[in-house]
Backbone as CSV, one residue per row, in Angstrom:
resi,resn,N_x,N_y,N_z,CA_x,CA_y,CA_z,C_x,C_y,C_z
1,UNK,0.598,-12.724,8.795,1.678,-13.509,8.197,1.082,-14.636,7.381
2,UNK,1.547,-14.579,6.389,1.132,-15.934,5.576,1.860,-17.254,5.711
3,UNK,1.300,-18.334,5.529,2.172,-19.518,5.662,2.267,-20.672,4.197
4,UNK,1.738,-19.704,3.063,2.329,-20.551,2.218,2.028,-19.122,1.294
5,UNK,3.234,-19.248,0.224,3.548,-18.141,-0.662,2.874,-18.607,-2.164
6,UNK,2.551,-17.643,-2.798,1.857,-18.087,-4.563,2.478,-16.863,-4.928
7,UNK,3.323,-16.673,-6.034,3.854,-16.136,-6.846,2.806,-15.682,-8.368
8,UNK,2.213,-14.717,-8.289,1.301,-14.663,-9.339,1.704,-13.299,-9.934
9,UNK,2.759,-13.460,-10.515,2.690,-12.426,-11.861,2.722,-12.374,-12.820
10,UNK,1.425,-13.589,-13.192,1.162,-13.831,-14.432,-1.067,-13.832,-14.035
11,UNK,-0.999,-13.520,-13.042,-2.215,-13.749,-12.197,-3.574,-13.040,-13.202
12,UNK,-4.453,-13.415,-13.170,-5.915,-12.610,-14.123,-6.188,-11.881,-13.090
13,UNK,-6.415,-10.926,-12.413,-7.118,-10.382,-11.692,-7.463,-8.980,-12.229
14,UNK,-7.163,-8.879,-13.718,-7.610,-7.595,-14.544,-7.395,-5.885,-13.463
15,UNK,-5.895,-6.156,-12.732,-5.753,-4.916,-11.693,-4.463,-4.761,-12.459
16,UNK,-3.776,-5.013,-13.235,-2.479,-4.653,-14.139,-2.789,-4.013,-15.435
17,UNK,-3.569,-4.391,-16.236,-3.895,-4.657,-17.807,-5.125,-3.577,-18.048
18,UNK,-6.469,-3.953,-17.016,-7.181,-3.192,-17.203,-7.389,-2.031,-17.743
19,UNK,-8.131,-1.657,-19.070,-8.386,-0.393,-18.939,-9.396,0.307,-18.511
20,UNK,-9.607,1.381,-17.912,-10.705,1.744,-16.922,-10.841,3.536,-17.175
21,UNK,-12.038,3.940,-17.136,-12.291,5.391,-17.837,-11.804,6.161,-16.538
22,UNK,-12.114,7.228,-16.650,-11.627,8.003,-15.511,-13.148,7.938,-14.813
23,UNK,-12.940,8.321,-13.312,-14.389,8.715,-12.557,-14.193,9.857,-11.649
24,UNK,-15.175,9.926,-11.108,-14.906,11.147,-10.149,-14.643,10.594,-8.709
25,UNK,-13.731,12.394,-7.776,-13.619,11.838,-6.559,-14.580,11.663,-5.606
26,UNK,-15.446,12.233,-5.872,-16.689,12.172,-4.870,-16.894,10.449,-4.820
27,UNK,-17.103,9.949,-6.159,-17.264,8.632,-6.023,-16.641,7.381,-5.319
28,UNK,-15.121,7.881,-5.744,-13.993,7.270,-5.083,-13.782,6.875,-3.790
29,UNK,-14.892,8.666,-3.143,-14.559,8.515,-1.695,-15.344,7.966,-1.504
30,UNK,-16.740,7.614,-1.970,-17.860,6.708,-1.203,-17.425,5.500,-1.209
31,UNK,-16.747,5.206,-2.194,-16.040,3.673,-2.263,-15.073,3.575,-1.055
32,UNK,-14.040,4.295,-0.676,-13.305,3.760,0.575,-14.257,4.087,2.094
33,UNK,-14.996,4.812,2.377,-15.619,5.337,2.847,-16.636,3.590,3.259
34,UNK,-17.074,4.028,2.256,-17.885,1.768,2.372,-16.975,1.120,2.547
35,UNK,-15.303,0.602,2.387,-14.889,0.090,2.333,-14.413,-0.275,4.501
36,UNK,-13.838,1.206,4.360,-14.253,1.138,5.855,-14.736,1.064,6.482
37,UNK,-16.135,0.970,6.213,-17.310,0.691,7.511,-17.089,-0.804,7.030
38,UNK,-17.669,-1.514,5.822,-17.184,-2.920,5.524,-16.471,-4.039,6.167
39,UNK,-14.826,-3.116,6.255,-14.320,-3.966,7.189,-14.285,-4.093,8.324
40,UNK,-14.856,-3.004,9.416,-15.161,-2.795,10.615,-15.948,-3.627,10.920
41,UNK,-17.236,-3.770,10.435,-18.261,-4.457,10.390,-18.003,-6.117,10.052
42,UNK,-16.814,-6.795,9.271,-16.706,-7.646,8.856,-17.959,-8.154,7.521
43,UNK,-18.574,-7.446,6.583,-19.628,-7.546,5.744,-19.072,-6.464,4.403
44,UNK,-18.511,-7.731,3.644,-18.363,-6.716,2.446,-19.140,-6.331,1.725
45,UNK,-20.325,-6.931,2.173,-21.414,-6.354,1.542,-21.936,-5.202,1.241
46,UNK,-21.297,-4.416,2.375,-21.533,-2.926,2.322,-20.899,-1.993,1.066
47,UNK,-19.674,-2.981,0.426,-19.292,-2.416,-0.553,-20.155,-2.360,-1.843
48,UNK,-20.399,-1.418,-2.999,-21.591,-1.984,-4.313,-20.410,-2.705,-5.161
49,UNK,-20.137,-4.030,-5.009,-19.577,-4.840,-5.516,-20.162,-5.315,-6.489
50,UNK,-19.679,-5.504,-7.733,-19.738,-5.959,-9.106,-19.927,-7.347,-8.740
51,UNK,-21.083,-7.908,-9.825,-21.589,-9.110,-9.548,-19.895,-10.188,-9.871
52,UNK,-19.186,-9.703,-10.603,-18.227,-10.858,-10.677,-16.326,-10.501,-10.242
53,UNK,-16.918,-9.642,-9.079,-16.118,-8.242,-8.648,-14.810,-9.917,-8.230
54,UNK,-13.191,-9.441,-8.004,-12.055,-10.347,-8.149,-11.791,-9.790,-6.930
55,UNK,-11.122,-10.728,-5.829,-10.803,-10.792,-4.522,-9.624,-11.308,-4.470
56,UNK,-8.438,-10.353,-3.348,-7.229,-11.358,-3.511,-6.351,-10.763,-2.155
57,UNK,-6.326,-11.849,-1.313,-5.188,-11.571,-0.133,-4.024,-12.137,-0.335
58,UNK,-2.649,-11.175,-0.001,-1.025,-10.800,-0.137,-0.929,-11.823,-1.479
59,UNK,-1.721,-11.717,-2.749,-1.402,-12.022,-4.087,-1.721,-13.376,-4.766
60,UNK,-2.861,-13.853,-3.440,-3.262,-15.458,-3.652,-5.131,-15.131,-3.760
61,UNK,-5.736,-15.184,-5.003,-7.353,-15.127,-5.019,-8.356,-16.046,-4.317
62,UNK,-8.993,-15.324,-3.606,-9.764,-16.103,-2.836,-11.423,-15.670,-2.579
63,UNK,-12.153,-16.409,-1.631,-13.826,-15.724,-2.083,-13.502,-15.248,-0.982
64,UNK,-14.568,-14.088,-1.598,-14.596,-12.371,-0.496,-15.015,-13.167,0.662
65,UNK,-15.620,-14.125,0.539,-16.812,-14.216,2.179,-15.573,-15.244,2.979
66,UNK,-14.512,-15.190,2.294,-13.230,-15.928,3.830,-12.362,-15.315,3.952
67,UNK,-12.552,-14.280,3.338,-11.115,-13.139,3.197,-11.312,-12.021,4.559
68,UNK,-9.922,-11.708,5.098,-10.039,-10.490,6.496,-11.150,-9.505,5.965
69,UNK,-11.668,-9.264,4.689,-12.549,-8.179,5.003,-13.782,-8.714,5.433
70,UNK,-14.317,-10.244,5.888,-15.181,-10.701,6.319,-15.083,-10.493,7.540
71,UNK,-14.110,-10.482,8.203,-14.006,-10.231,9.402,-14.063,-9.130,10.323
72,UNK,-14.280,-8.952,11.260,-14.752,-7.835,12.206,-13.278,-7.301,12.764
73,UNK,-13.091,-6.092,12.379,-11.800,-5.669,12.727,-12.242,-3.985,13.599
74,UNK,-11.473,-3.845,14.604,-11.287,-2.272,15.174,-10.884,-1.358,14.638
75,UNK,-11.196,-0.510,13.681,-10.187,0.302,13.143,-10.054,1.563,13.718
76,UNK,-8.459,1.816,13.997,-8.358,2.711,14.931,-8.025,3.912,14.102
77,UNK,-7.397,3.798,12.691,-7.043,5.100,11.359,-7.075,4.532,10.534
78,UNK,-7.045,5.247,9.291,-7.280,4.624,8.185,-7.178,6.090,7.299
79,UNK,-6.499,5.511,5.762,-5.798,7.084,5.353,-6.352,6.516,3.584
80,UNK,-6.655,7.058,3.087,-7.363,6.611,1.941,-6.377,7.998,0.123
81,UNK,-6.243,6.867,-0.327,-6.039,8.122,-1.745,-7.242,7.429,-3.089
82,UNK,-7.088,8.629,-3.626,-8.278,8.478,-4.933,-7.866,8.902,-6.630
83,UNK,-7.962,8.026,-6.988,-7.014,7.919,-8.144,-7.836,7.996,-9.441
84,UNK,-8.760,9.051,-9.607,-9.555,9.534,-10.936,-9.518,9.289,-12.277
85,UNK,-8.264,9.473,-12.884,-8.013,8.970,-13.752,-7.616,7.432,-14.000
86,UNK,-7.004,6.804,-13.122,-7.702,4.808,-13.253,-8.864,4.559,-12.725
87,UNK,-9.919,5.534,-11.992,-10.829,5.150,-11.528,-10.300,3.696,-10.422
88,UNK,-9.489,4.006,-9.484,-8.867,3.052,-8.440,-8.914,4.298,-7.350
89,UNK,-8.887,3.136,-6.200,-9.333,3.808,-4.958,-7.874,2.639,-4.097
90,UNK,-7.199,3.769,-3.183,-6.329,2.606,-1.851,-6.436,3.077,-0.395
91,UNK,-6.436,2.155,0.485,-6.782,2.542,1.347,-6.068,1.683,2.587
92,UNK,-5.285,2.774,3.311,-4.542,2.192,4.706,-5.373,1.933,6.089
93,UNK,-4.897,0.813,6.451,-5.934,0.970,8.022,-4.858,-0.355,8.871
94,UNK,-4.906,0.996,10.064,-4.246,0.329,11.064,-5.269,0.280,12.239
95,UNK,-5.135,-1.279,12.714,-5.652,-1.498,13.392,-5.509,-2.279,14.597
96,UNK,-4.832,-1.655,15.286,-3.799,-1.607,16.497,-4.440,-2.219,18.184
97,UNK,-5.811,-1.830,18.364,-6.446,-2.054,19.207,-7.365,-3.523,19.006
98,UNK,-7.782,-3.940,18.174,-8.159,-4.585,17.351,-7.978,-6.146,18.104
99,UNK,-8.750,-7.036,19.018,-8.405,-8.406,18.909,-7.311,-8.808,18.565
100,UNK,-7.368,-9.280,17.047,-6.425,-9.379,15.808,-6.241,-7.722,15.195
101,UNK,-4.812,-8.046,15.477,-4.123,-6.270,15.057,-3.428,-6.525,13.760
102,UNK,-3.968,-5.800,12.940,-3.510,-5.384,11.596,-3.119,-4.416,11.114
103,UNK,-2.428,-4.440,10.063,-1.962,-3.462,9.016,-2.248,-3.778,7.462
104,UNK,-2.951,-3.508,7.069,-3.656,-3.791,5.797,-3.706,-2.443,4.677
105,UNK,-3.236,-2.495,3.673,-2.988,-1.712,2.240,-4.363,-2.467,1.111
106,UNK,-4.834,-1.912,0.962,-6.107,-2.413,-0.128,-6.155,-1.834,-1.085
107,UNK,-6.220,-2.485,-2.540,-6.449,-1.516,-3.599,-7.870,-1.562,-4.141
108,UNK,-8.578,-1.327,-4.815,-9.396,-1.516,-5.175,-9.578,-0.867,-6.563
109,UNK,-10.008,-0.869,-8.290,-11.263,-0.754,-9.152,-11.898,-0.554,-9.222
110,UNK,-13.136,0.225,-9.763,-14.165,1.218,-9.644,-14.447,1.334,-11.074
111,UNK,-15.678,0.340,-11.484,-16.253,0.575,-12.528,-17.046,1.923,-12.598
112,UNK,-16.201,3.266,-13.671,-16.801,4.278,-14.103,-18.247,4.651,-14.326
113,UNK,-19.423,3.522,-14.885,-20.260,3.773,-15.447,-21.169,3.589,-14.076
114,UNK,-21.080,3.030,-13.476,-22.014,2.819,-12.415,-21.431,2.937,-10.781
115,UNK,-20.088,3.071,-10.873,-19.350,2.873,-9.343,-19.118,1.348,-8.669
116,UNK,-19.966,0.576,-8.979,-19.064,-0.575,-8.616,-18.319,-1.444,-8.466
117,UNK,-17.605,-1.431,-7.219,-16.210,-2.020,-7.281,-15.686,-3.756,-8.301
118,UNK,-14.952,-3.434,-8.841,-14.433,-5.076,-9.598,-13.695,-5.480,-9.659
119,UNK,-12.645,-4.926,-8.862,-11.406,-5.609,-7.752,-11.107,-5.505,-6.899
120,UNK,-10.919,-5.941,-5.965,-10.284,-5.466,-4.578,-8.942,-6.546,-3.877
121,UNK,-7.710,-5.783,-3.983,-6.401,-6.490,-3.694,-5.601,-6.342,-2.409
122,UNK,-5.613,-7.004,-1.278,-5.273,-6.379,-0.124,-3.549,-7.033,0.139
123,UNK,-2.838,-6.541,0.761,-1.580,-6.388,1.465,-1.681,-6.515,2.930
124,UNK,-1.887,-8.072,3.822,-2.428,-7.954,5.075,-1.350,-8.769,5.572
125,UNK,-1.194,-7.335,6.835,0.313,-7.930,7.384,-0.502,-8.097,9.126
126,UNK,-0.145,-8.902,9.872,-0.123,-9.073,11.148,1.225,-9.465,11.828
127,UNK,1.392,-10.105,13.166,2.089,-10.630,14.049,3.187,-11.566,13.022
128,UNK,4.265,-11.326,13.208,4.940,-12.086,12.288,5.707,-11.835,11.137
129,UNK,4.731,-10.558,10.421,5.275,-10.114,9.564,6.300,-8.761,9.633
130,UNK,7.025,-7.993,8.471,8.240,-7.961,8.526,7.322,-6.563,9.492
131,UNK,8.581,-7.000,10.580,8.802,-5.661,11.761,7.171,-5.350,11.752
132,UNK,6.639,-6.059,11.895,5.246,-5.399,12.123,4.669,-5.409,13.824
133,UNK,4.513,-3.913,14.066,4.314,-3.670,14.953,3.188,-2.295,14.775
134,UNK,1.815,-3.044,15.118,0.377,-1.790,14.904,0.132,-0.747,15.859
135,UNK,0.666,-0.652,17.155,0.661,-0.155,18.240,1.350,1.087,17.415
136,UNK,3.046,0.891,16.968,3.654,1.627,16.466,3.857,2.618,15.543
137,UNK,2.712,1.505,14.415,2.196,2.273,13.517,1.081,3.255,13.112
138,UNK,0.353,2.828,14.391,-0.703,3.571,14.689,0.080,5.102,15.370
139,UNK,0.738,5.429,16.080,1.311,6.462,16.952,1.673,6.521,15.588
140,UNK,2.999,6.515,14.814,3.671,7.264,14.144,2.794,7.890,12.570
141,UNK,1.523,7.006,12.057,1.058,7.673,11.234,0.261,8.936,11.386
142,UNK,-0.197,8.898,13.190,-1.134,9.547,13.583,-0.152,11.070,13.335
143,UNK,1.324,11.047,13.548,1.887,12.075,13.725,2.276,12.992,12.661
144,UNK,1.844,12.445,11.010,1.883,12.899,9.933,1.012,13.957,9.130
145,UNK,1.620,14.988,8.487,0.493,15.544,7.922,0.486,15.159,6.452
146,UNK,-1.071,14.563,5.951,-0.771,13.973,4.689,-2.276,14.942,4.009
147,UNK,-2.537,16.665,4.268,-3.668,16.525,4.409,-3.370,17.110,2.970
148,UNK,-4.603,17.816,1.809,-4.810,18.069,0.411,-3.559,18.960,0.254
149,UNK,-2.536,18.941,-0.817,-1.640,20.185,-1.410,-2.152,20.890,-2.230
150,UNK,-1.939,22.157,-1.649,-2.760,23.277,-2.822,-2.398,23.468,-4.163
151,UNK,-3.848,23.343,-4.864,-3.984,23.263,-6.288,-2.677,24.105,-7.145
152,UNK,-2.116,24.872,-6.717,-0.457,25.682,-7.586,0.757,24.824,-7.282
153,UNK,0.389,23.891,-6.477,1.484,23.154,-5.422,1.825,22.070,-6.061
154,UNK,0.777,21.187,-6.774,1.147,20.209,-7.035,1.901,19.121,-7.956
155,UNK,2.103,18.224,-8.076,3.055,18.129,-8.681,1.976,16.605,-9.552
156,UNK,2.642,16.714,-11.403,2.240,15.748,-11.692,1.930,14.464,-11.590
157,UNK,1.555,13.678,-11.995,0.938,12.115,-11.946,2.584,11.452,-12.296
158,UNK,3.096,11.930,-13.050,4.233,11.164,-13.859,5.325,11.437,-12.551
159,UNK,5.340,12.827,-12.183,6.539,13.066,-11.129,6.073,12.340,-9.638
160,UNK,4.903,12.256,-9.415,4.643,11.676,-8.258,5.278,10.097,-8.367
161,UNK,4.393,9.490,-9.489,5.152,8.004,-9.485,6.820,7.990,-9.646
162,UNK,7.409,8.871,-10.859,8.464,8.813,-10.792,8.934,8.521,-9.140
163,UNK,8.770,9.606,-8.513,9.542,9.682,-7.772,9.223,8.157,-6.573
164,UNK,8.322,7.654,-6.442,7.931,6.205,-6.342,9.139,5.284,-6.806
165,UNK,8.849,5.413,-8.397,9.786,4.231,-8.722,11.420,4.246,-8.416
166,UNK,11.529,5.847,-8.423,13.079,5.987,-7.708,13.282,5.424,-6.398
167,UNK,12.229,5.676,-5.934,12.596,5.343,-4.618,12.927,3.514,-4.417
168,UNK,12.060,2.850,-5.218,12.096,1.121,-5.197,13.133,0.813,-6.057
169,UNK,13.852,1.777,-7.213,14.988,1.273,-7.706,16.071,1.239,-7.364
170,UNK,16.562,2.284,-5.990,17.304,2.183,-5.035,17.710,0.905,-4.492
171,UNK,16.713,-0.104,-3.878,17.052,-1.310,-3.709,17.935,-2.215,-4.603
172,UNK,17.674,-1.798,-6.248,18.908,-2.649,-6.872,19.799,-1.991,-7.338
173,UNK,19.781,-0.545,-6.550,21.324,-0.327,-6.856,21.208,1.367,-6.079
174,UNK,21.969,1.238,-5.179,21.602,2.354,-4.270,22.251,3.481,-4.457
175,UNK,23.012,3.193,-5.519,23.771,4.752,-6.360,22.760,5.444,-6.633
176,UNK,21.670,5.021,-7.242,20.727,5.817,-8.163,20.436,6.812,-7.695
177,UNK,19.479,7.923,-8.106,19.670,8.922,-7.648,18.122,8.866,-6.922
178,UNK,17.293,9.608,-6.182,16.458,9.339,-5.357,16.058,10.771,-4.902
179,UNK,14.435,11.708,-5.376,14.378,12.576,-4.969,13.431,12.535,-3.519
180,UNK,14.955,12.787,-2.135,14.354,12.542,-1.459,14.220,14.059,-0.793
181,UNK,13.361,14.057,0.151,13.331,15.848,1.094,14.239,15.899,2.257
182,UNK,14.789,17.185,2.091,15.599,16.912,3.286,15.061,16.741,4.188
183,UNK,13.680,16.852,4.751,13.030,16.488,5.738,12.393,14.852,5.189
184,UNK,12.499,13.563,5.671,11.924,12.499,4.965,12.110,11.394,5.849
185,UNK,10.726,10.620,6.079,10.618,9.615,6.979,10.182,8.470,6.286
186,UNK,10.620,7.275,7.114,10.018,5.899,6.757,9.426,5.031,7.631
187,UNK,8.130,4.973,7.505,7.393,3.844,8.213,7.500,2.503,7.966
188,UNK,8.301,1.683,8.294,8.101,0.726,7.763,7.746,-0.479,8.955
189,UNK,6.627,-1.191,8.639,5.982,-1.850,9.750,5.428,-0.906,10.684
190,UNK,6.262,-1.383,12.134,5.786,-0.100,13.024,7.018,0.458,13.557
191,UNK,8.193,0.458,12.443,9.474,1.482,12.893,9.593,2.248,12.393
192,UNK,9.483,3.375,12.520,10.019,4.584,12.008,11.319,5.261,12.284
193,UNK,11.585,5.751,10.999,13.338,5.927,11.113,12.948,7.811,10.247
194,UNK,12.551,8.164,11.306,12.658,9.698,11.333,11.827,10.833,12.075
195,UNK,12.010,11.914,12.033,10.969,13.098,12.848,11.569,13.176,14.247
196,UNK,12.645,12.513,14.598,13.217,12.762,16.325,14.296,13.886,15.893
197,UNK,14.631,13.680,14.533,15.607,15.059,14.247,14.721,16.010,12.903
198,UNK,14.008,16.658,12.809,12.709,17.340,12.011,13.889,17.829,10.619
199,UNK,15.059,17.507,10.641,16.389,18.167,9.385,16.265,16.996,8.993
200,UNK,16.028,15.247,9.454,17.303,14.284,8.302,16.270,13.872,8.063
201,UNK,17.248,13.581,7.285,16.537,12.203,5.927,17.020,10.891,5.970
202,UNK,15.840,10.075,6.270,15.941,9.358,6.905,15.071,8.236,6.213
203,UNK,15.430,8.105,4.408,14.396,7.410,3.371,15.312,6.538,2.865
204,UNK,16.582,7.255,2.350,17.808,6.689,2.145,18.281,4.994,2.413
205,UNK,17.866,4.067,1.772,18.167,2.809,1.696,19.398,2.195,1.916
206,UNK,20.016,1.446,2.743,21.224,0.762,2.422,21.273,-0.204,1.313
207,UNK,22.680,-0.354,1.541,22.883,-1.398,0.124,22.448,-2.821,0.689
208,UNK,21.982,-3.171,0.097,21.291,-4.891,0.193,22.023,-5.989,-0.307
209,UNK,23.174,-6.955,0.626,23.904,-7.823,-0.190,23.630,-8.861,-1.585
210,UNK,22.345,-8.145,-2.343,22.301,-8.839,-3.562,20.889,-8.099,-3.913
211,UNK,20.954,-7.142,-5.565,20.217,-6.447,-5.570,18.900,-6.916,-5.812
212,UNK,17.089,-5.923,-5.116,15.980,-6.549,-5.034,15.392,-5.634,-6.183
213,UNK,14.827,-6.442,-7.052,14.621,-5.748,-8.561,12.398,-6.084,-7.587
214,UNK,12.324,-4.987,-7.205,10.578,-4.369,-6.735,10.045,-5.056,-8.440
215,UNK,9.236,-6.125,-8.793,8.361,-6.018,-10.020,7.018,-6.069,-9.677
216,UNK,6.070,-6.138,-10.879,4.878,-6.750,-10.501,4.087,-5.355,-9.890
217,UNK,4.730,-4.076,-10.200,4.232,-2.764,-9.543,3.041,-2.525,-10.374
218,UNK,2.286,-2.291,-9.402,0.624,-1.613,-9.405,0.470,-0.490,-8.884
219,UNK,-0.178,0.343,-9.530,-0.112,1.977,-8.687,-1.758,2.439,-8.704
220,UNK,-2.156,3.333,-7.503,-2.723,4.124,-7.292,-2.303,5.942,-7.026
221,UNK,-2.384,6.817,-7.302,-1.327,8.087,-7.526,-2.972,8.936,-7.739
222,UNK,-2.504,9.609,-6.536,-3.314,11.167,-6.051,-2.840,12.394,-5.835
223,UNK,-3.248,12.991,-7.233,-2.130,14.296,-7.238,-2.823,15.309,-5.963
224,UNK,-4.096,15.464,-5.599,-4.171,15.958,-4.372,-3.489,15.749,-3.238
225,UNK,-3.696,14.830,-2.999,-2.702,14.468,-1.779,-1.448,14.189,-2.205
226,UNK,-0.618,14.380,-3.151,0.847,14.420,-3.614,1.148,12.983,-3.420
227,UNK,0.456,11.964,-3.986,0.701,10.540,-2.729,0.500,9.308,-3.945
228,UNK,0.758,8.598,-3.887,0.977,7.175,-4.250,1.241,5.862,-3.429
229,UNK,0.522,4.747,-3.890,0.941,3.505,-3.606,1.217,2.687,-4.231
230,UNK,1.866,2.100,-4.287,2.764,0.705,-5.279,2.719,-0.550,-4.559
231,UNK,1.796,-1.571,-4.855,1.695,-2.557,-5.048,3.199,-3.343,-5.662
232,UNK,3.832,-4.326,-4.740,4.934,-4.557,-5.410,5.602,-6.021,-5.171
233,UNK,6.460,-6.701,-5.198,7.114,-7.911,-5.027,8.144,-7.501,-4.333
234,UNK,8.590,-8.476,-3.173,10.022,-7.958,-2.877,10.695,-9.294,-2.558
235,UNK,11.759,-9.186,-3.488,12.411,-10.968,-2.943,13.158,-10.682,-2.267
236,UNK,14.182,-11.780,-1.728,15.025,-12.040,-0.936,14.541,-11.919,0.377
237,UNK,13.845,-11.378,0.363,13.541,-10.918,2.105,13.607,-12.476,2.836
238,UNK,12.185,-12.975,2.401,12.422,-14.458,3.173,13.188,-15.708,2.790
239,UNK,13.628,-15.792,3.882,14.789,-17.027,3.778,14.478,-18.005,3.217
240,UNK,13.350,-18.929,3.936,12.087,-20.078,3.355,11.788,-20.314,1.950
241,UNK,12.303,-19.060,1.442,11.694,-18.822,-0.519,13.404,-18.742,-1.375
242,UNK,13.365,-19.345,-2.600,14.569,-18.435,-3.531,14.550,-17.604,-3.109
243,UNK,16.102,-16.912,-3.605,16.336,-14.886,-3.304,15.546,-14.605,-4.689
244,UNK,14.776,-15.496,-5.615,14.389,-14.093,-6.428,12.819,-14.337,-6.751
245,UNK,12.280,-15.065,-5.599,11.008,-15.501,-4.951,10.352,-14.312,-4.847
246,UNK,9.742,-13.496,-4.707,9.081,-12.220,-3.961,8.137,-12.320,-3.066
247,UNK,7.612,-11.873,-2.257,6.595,-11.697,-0.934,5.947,-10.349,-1.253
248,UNK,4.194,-10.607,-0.885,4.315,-9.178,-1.203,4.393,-8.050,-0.738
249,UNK,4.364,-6.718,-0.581,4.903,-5.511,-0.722,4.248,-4.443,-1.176
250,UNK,3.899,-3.243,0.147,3.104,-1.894,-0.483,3.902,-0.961,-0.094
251,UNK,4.167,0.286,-0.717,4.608,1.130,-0.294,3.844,2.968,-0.905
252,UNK,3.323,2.873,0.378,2.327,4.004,-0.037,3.440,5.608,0.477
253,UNK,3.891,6.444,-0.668,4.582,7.763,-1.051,4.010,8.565,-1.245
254,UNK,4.442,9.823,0.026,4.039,11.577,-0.049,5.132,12.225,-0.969
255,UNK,4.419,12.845,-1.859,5.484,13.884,-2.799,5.238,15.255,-2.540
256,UNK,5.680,15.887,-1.733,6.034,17.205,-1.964,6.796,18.331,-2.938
257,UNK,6.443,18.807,-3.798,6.947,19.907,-5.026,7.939,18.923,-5.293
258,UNK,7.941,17.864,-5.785,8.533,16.759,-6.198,9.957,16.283,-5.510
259,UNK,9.201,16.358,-4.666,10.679,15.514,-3.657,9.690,14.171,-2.603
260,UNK,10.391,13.380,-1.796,9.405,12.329,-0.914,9.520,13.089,0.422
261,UNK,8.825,12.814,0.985,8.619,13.410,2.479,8.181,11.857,3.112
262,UNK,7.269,11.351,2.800,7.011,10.194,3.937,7.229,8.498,2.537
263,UNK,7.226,7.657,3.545,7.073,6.386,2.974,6.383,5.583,4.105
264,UNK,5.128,4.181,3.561,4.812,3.844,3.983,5.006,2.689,3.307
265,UNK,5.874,1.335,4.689,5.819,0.154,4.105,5.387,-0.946,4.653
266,UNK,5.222,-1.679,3.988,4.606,-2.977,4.782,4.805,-4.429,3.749
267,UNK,5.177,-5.331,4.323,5.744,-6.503,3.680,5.191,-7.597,4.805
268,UNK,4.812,-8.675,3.659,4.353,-10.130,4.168,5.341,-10.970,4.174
269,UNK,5.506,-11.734,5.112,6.642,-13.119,5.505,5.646,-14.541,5.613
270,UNK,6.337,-15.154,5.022,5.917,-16.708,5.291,6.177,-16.873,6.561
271,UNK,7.509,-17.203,6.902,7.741,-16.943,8.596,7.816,-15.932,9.367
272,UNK,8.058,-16.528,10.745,7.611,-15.282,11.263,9.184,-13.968,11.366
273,UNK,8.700,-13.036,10.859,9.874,-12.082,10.545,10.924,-12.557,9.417
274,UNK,10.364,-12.985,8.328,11.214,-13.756,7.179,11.781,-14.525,7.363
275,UNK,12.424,-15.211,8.758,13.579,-16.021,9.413,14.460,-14.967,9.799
276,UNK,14.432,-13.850,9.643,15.496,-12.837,9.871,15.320,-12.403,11.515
């Protein structure tokens, strides 16, 4: 949980704007691959970080050597996508057993020419934050299959995000239309609102007494794994802030033959549980 909010979407951290060549996945994976031993270890050193590589926890920049990836964390899973064509790498890790129990979304940059990393943007939710519960989230991701979709199977870069951004435009206006699966779950924190009935759909948003316009979206999108994450803003949530304040917000999406099957969310509060 954070205890003071910075609004930066006007922020330099060259993870919006950037342009970046494509790289390969082999590379990608050595990058989350380091990234996870890294934070286990508490030594980001392990990452090949760019001499003037940009660091930033829930949307406020800070030096790598005080940031949670300095720190020694348990990681009990951790689910990674690889994004070739931005040459960006994201990576989930719950860490449930953990001292300090987390839920952390990381994006990271991947300079093409040599592999080393030159951003890294994390989403770090603990005790406090919205519905966050790691125990929970640990059991219910464990119960997912998010493993490669076969190469005839898959579905474009454009339809994967599409179906992303449908899903976050729902929030300001829940008419919209939303390709969800009739089979479709949501993690959000450590509640899950599906798989006790293997038929519903269970992605489907209510209406929100004043609509939340998601900006400030950053994507990572892996047509292997049919999957995406969005980096995002979400206002209103906390009380403590304006309603059109934002906190930040990941929501990492399985696309199946272009419909959603899973959602993964996680949101930061100033207080504890927004005031809600």
């Amino acid at each position: 949980m954070i205890h003071l909010h910075t609004a930066l979407f006007g922020i330099s951290l060259g993870l919006v704007s950037q342009v970046i060549a494509e790289c390969s996945r082999a590379t990608l994976q050595e990058v989350t691959a380091a990234y996870v031993r890294a934070q286990a270890a508490g030594q980001p050193g392990l990452l090949n970080l760019a001499s003037n590589v940009s660091y930033a926890e829930n949307d406020t920049p800070m030096d790598i050597k005080t940031g949670v990836i300095s720190q020694t964390i348990t990681i009990d899973f951790s689910r990674s996508l690889h994004d070739t064509v931005e040459c960006a790498a994201f990576t989930e890790i719950t860490a449930a057993t953990s001292p300090h129990p987390y839920v952390i979304h990381t994006r990271m940059l991947v300079a093409a020419a040599d592999g080393r990393v030159t951003a890294i943007e994390s989403v770090v939710t603990d005790e406090g934050d919205w519905v966050f519960n790691a125990t929970g989230h640990l059991y219910w991701t464990q119960q997912e299959n998010w493993n490669p979709i076969p190469a005839d199977q898959r579905d474009s870069r454009e339809t994967i995000q599409a179906a992303a951004d449908a899903y976050l435009d729902q929030w300001a206006d829940s008419t919209l239309p939303v390709p969800l699966g009739t089979s479709c779950a949501r993690l959000e924190g450590g509640m899950y609102t599906g798989e006790r009935n293997a038929s519903a759909n269970t992605c489907r948003m209510p209406s929100f007494p004043t609509p939340i316009l998601a900006g400030n979206r950053r994507y990572v999108i892996d047509e292997a794994l049919g999957a995406v994450d969005v980096f995002n803003g979400f206002p209103w949530l906390e009380r403590t802030l304006p309603p059109e304040e934002a906190v930040p917000s990941s929501n990492m999406v399985r696309v199946e033959r272009g419909l959603i099957r899973y959602v993964h969310e996680i949101t930061v509060c100033v207080t504890a549980r927004c005031g809600r």
